[in-house]
DOKOLNU-670071 format. One record per residue (C-alpha): residue in three letters; x, y, z; residue number from 1. Coordinates in steps of 0.001 Angstrom, whole numbers, m for minus. Each point is the difference from the previous one (the first is absolute). Example, Ala and Ser with C-alpha at 12.3 -4.5 7.8 and 13.67 -1.06 7.14 Angstrom:
+-----+---------+---------+---------+-----+
:  aa :      px :      py :      pz :   i :
+-----+---------+---------+---------+-----+
: ALA :   12300 :   m4500 :    7800 :   1 :
: SER :    1370 :    3440 :    m660 :   2 :
+-----+---------+---------+---------+-----+
This chain:
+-----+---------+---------+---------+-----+
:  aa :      px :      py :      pz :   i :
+-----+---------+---------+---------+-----+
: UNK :       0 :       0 :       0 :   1 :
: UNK :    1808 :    3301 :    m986 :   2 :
: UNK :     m59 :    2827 :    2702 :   3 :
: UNK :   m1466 :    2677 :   m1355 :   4 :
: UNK :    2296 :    3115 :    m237 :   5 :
: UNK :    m896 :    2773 :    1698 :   6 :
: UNK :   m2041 :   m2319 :    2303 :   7 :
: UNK :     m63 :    1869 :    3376 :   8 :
: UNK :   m1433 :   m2340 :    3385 :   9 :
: UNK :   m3203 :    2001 :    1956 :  10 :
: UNK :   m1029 :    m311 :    3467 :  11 :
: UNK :   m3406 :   m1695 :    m227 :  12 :
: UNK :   m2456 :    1798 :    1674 :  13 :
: UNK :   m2065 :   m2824 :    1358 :  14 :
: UNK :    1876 :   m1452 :    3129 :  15 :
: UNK :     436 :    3205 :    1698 :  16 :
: UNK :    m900 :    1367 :    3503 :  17 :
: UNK :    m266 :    3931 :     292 :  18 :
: UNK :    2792 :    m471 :   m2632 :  19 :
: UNK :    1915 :   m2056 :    1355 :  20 :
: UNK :     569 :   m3899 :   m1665 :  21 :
: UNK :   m1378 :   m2844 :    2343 :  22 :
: UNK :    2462 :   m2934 :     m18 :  23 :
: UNK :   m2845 :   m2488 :    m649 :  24 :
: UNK :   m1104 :    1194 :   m3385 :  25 :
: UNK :    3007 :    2428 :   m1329 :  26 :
: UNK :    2014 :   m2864 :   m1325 :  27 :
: UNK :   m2606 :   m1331 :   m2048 :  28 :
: UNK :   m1376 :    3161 :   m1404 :  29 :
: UNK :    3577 :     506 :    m641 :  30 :
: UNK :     209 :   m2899 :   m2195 :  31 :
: UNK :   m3008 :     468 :   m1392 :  32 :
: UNK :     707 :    3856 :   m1393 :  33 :
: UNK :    3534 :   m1544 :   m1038 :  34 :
: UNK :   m1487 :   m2811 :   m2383 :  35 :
: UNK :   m2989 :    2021 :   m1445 :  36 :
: UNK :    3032 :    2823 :   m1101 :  37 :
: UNK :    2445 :   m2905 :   m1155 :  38 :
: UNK :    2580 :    1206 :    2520 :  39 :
: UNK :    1505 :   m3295 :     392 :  40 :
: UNK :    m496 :   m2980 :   m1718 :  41 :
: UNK :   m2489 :   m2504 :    1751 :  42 :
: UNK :    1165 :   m3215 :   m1266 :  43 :
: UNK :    3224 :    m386 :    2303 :  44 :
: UNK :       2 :   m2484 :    3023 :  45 :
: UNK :    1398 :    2991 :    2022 :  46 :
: UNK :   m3123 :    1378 :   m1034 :  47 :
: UNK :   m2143 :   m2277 :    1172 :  48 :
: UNK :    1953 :    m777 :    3147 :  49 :
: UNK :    m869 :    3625 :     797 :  50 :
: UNK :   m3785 :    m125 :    m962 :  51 :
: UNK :    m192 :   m3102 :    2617 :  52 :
: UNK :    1580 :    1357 :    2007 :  53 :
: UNK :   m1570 :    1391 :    2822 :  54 :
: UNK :    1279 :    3224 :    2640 :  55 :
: UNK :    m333 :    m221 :    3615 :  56 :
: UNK :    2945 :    2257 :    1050 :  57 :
: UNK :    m944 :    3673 :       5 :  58 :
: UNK :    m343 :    1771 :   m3686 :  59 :
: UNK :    3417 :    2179 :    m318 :  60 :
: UNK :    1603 :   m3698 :     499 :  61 :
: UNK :   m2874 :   m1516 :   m2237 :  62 :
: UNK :     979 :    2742 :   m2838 :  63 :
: UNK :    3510 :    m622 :     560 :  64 :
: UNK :     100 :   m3585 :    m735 :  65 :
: UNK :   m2467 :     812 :   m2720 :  66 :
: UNK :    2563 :    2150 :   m1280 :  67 :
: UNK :    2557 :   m2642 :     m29 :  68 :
: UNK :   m1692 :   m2247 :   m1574 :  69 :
: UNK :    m788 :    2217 :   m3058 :  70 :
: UNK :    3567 :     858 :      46 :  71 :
: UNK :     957 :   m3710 :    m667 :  72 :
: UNK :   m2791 :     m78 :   m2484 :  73 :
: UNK :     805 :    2948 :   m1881 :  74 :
: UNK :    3704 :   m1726 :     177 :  75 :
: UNK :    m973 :   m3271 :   m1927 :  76 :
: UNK :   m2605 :    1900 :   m1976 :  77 :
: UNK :    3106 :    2236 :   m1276 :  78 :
: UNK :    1756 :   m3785 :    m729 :  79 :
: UNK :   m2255 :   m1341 :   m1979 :  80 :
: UNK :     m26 :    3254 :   m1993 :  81 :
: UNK :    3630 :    m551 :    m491 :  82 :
: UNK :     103 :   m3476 :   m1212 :  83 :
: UNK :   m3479 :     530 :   m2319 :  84 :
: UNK :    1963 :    2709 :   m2082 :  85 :
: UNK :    2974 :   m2447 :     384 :  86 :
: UNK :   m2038 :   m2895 :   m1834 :  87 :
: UNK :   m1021 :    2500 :   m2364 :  88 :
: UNK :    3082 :    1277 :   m1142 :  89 :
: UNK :    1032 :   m4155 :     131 :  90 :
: UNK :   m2616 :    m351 :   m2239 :  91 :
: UNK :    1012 :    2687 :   m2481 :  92 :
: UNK :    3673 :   m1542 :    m174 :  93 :
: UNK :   m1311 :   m3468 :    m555 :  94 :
: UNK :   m2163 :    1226 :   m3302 :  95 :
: UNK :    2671 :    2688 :   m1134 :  96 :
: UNK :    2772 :   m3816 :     m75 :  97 :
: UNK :   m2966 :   m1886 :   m1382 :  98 :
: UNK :    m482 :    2312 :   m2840 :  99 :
: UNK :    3502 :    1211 :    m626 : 100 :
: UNK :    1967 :   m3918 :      48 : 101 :
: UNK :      89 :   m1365 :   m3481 : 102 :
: UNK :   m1338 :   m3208 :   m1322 : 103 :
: UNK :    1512 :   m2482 :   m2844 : 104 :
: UNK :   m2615 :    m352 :   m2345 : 105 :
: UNK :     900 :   m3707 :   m2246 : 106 :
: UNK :   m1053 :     981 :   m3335 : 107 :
: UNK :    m724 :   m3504 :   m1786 : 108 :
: UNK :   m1851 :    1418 :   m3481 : 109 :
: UNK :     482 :    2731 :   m2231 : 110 :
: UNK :   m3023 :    m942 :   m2169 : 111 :
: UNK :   m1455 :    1268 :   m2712 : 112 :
: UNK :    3285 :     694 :    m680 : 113 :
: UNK :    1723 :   m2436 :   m2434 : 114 :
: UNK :    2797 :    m620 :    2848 : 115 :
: UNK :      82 :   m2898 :    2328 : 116 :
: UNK :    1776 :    m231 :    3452 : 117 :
: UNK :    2498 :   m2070 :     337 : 118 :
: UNK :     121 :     310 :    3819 : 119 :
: UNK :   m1499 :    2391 :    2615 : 120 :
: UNK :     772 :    3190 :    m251 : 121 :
: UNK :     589 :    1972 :    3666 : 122 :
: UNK :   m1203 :    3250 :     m83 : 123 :
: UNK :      48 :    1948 :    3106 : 124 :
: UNK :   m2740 :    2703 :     426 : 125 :
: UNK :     594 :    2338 :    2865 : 126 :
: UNK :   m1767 :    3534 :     208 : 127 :
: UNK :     749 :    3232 :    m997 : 128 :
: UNK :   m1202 :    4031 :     355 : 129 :
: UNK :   m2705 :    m336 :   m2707 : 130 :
: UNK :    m649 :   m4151 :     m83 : 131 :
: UNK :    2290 :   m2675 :    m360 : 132 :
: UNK :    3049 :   m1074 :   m1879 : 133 :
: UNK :     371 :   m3747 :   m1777 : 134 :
: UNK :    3830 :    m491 :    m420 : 135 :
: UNK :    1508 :   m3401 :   m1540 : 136 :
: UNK :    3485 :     791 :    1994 : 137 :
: UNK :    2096 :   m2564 :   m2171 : 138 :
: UNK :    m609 :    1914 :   m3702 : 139 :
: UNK :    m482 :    3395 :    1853 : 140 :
: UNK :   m3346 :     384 :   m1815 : 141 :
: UNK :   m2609 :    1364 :    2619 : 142 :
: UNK :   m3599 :    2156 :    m464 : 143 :
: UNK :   m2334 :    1875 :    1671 : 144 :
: UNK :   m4270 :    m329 :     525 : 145 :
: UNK :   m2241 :    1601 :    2572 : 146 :
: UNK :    m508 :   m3678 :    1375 : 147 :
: UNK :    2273 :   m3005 :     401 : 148 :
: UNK :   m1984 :   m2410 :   m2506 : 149 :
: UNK :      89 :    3783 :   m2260 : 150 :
: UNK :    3857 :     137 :     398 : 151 :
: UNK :     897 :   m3402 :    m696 : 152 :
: UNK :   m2605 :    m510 :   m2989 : 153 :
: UNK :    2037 :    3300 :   m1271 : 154 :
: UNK :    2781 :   m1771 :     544 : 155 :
: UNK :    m661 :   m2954 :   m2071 : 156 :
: UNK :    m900 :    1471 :   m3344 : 157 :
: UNK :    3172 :    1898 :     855 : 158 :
: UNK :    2429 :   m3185 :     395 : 159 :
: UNK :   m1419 :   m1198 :   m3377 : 160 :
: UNK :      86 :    3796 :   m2019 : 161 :
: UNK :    4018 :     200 :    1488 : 162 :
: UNK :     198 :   m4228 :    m854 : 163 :
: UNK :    m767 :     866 :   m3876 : 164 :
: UNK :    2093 :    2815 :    m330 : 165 :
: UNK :    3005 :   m1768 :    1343 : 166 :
: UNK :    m240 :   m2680 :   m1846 : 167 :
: UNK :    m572 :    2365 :   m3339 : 168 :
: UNK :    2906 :    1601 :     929 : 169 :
: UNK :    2260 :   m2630 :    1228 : 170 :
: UNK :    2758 :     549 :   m2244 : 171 :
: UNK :     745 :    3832 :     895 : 172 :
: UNK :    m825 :    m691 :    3672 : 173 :
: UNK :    3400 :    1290 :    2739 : 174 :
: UNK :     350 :   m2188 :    2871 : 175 :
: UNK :   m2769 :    1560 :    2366 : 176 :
: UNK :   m3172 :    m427 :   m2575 : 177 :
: UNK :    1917 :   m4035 :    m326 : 178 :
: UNK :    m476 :    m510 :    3523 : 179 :
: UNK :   m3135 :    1178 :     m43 : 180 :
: UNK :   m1162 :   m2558 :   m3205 : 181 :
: UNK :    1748 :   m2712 :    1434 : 182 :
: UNK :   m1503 :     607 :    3582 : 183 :
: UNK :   m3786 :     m56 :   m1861 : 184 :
: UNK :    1001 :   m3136 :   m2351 : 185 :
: UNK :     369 :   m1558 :    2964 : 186 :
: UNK :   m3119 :     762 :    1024 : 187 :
: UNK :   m2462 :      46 :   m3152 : 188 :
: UNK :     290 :    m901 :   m3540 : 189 :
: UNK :   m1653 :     741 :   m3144 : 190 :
: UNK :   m2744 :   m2370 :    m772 : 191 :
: UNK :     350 :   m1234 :   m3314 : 192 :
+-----+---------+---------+---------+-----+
C-alpha cells in the first residue's frame, strides 16, 4: 500500500474527554484515522500485533509504544520499498540481456533460389539501433531487417546475389573476394 505523500496523521476527535484522549479508546481511533488516510500500510504483522493489542498502562505510555511500533513499521515499510524498485530495475536488466544477446540462426534452405545447401549455414543475429543484423562471420557477408527472421531472410538472397557474382567473376577475383567464394562453395552450390 503506498503512503500517500503529503499524508499528515489527525487527532481523532471521538475518544476525547474535555479534550483530552482517554486511554481506552485513543489507540483505536488512532488506528482507525491512520488506515482510512493510508498513513501506514495495514497489511504488516506489526500492524496487526498493534491492532490486538490492547493498552492498560496510562495513554502518554500507550502513545509511546504506539509510536514505536509505527516506527518499526514505517522501517520495513521503507524496506520493502527498497527491494520492490530493486526487482524492478532486476527486471529491466534481465529483458535489456534477453533482447540484446544474439542467437545462431541454422539456415538449411535458400529456396526458390536455384542454390542448394550443402551444410548449415550459422548465422548469428544479434540486435542493433534500428533492428537487427544477420552476419555469416566466416565469408564476412552480413545484413540488416527490422526483425531477426527480416534480417536473416535479407541475408539469404544476399549470400546467393554475392554467390553469382563471384563465381562470374572468378577469374579477376584478389585474394579477399577468393576467400569469400571459397568460404560460400563450401557452403552452397549452384543447382544444376
Amino acid at each position: 500500500m503506498a503512503v500517500r505523500s503529503g499524508a499528515r496523521f489527525q487527532w481523532p476527535a471521538h475518544g476525547h474527554a474535555g479534550g483530552v484522549p482517554q486511554p481506552e479508546t485513543f489507540g483505536q481511533a488512532c488506528l482507525q484515522e491512520a488506515e482510512s488516510n493510508r498513513f501506514i500500510p495495514t497489511i504488516d504483522e506489526g500492524w496487526e500485533e498493534l491492532r490486538a493489542e490492547r493498552y492498560s498502562q496510562d495513554w502518554p505510555t500507550a502513545l509511546g509504544q504506539a509510536a514505536e511500533k509505527l516506527a518499526e513499521i514505517l522501517e520495513i515499510h521503507g524496506r520493502l520499498r527498497g527491494l520492490e524498485a530493486d526487482v524492478a530495475a532486476l527486471r529491466r536488466d534481465l529483458v535489456h540481456l534477453r533482447d540484446s544477446r544474439p542467437i545462431v540462426v541454422p539456415i538449411t534452405t535458400l529456396a526458390p533460389e536455384p542454390v542448394a545447401v550443402l551444410r548449415e549455414i550459422p548465422v548469428v543475429v544479434r540486435p542493433t539501433e534500428d533492428g537487427y543484423l544477420a552476419t555469416l562471420f566466416d565469408a564476412n557477408i552480413g545484413m540488416t531487417g527490422d526483425t531477426q527472421e527480416g534480417a536473416v531472410e535479407n541475408l539469404k538472397a544476399l549470400l546467393v546475389d554475392v554467390f553469382e557474382q563471384l563465381e562470374r567473376e572468378e577469374n579477376q577475383l584478389g585474394p579477399g573476394p577468393q576467400r569469400q567464394l571459397a568460404t560460400l562453395r563450401s557452403f552452397i552450390k549452384r543447382q544444376d
